[in-house]
C-alpha positions in Angstrom: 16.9 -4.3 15.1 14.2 -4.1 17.5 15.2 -1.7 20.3 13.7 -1.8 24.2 12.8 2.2 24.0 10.5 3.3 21.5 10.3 6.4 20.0 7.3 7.5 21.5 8.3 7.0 24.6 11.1 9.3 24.3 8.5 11.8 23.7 6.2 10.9 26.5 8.9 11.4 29.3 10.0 15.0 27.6 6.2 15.9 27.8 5.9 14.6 31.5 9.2 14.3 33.5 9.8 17.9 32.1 6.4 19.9 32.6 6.6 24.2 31.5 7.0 24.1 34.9 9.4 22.7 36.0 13.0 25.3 35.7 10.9 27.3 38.5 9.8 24.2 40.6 12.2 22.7 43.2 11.7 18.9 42.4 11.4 16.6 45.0 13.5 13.4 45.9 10.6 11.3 43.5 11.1 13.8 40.6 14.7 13.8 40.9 14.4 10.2 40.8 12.4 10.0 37.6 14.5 12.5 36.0 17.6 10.4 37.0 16.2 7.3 35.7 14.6 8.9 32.6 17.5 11.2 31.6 19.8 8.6 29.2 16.7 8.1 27.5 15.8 11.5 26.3 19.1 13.0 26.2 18.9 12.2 21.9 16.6 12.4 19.8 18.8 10.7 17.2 18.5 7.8 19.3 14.9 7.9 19.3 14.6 8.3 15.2 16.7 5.6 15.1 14.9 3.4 17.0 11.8 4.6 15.1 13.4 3.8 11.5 14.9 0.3 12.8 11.3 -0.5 14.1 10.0 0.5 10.9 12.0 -1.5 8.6 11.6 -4.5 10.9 7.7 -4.1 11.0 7.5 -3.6 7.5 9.5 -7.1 6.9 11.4 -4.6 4.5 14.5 -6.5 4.9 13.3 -9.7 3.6 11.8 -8.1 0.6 15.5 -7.0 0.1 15.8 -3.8 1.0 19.1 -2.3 2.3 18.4 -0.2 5.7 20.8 2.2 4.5 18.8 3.0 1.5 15.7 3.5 3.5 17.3 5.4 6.3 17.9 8.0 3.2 14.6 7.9 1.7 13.3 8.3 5.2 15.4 11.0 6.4 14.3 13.0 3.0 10.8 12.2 3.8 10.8 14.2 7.0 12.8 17.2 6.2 10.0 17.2 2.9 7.1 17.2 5.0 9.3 20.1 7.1 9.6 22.2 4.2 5.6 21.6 3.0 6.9 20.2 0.2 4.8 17.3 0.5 1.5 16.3 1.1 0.6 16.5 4.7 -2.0 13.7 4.4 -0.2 11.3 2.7 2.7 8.9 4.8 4.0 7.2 1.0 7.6 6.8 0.5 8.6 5.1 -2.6 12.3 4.2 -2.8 14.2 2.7 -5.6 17.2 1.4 -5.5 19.0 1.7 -8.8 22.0 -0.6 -7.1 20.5 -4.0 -7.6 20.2 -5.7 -11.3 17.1 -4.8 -13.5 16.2 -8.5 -12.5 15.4 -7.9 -9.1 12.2 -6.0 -8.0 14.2 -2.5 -6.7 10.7 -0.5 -6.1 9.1 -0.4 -2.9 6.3 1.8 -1.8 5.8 1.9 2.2 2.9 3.3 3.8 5.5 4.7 6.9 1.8 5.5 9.0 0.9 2.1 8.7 4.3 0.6 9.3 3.5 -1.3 6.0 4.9 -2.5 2.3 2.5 -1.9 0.2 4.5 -3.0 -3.0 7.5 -4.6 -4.1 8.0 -4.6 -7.9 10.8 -4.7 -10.6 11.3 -1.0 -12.4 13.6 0.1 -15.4 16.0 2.4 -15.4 17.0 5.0 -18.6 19.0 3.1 -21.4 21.9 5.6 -20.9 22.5 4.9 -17.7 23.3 1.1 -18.0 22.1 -2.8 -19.1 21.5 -4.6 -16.5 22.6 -2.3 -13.9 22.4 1.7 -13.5 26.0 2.6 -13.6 26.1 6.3 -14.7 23.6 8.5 -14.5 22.5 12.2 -15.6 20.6 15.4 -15.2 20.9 16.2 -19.1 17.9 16.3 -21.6 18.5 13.5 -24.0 20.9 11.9 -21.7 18.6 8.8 -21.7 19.6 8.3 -18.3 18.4 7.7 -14.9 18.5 10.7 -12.3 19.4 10.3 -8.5 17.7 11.7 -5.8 14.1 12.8 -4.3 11.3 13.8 -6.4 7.5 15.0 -5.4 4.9 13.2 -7.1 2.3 15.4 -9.5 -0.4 15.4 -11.6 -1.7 12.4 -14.1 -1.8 12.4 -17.5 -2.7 9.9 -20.4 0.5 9.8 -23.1 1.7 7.2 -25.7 2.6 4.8 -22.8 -1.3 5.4 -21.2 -1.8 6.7 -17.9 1.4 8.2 -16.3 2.7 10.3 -13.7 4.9 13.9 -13.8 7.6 14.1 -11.0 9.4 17.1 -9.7 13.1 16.7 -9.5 14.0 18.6 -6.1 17.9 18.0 -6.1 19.6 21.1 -8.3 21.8 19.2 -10.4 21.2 16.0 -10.1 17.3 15.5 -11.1 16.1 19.3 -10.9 15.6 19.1 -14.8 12.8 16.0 -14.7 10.2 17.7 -16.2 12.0 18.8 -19.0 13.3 15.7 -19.6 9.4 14.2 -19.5 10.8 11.7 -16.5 7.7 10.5 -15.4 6.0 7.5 -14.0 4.7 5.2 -16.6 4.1 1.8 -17.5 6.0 -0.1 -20.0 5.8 -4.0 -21.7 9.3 -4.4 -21.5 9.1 -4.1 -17.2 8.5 -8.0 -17.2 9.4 -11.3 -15.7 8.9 -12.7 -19.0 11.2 -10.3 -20.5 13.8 -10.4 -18.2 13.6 -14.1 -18.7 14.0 -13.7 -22.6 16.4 -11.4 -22.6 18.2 -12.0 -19.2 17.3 -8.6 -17.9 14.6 -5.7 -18.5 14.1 -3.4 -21.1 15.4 0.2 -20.3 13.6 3.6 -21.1 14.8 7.2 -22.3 15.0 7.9 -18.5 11.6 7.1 -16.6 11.3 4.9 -13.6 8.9 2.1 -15.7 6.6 -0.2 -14.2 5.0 -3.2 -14.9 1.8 -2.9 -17.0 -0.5 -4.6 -15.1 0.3 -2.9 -11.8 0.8 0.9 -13.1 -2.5 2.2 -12.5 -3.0 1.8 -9.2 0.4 2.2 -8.1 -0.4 5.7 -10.3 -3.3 6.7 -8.0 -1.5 5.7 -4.9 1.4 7.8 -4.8 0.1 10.6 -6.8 -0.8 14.2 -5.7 2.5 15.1 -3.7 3.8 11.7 -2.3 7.9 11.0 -2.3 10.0 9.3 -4.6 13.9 8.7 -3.5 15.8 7.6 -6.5 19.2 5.6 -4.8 22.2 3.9 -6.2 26.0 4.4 -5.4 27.5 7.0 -6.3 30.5 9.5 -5.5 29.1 12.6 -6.7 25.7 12.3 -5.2 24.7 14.8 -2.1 21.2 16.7 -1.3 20.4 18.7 1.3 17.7 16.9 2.0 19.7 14.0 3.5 20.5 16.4 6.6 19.7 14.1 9.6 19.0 17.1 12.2 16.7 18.8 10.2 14.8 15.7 10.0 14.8 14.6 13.7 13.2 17.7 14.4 10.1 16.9 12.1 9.6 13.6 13.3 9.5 15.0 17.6 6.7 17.1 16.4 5.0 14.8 14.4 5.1 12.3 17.4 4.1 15.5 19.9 1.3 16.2 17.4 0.3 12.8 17.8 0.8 12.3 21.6 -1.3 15.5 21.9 -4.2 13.9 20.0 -4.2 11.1 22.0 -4.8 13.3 25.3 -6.7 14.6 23.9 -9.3 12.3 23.7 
């Protein structure tokens, strides 16, 4: 997926080929020349997020660790139009995406540090009893449901409960995960989120609801993505839709994250 123009290229020739200064400034043969040549590549920024994303998830290797671009184009497009809307924190670069469409006997977790261009874990996670054995098939936004809710969350506080240290998530989609907290879908460890269970019982155990972890790994993956981090919850389904899968919206955080970045760099 690896494309010739990178993303921050794209930026470059806007800042350059197209000073303030420009719309009163007749250009000269050389200028018209470099706009000419420069012009199909920053005629879209679509393009350029693409290329961005695809360069990403080729970096990352996050296509050998089995996850489907289309599922991270999602998580990632949510991602930017949170950090538009400050709904995130503006220090942090974690996405964590799970995709509920593989078997509980797959590792359907991944948390990617998107700064660092990195996979940072890959593990196996339960979904809500309600929603499925082996695989999520339905799932719900209703207290006692026991099920599994689609969609983005925003990572909170910590807490110690009866499964130890855990994690409260805000459910951002109305309708779909917006009830989370009353629920108590949280982060948490579990002993049934196993390769020795799934080997016993040919899959994993299941909670009321929560995204469990494995035991051994739920502490630090706790402190990691705490304090404001995002969670995208995926799996196929019909009735599914959030506004905060809007593409434009998006784009238009990541050009001025990239600016932000190109004008650091100058600055230097």
């Amino acid at each position: 997926m690896n494309r010739i123009i990178s993303a921050f290229s794209f930026v470059a020739i806007l800042s350059f080929v197209f000073p303030a200064s420009s719309a009163t400034t007749t250009p000269s043969s050389k200028n018209l020349e470099s706009v000419a040549v420069s012009a199909p590549v920053a005629v879209s920024g679509k393009e350029s997020f693409e290329d961005y994303l695809e360069e990403l998830y080729d970096e990352a290797d996050l296509k050998k660790s089995g996850l489907n671009y289309e599922v991270f184009r999602r998580a990632a497009t949510g991602f930017f139009n949170l950090k538009e809307q400050k709904k995130l924190n503006q220090s942090k670069d974690i996405l964590s995406i799970v995709d509920f469409g593989k078997s509980s006997r797959e590792k359907r977790l991944w948390i990617v540090d998107l700064n660092k261009k990195k996979l940072l874990y890959n593990s196996l996670v339960a979904h809500g009893m309600g929603s499925g054995n082996d695989k999520a098939l339905k799932f719900s936004n209703v207290e006692n449901s026991h099920m599994s809710s689609l969609g983005f969350y925003v990572t909170e506080n910590t807490y110690f409960g009866k499964h130890g240290l855990s994690l409260k998530l805000n459910g951002l989609d109305k309708g779909f995960n917006s009830n989370a907290k009353q629920r108590a879908i949280v982060v948490h460890g579990a002993d049934y989120v196993s390769e020795a269970f799934v080997k016993k019982q040919g899959r994993l155990g299941r909670s009321n609801g929560c995204p469990a972890l494995p035991k051994e790994i739920t502490p630090e993956v706790i402190q990691l993505i705490k304090g404001g981090t995002c969670l995208y919850i995926d799996a196929p389904s019909a009735n599914y839709a959030s506004a905060y899968l809007d593409a434009d919206t998006a784009i238009k955080r990541f050009e001025n994250e990239i600016l932000a970045k190109q004008s650091k760099l100058l600055s230097r």
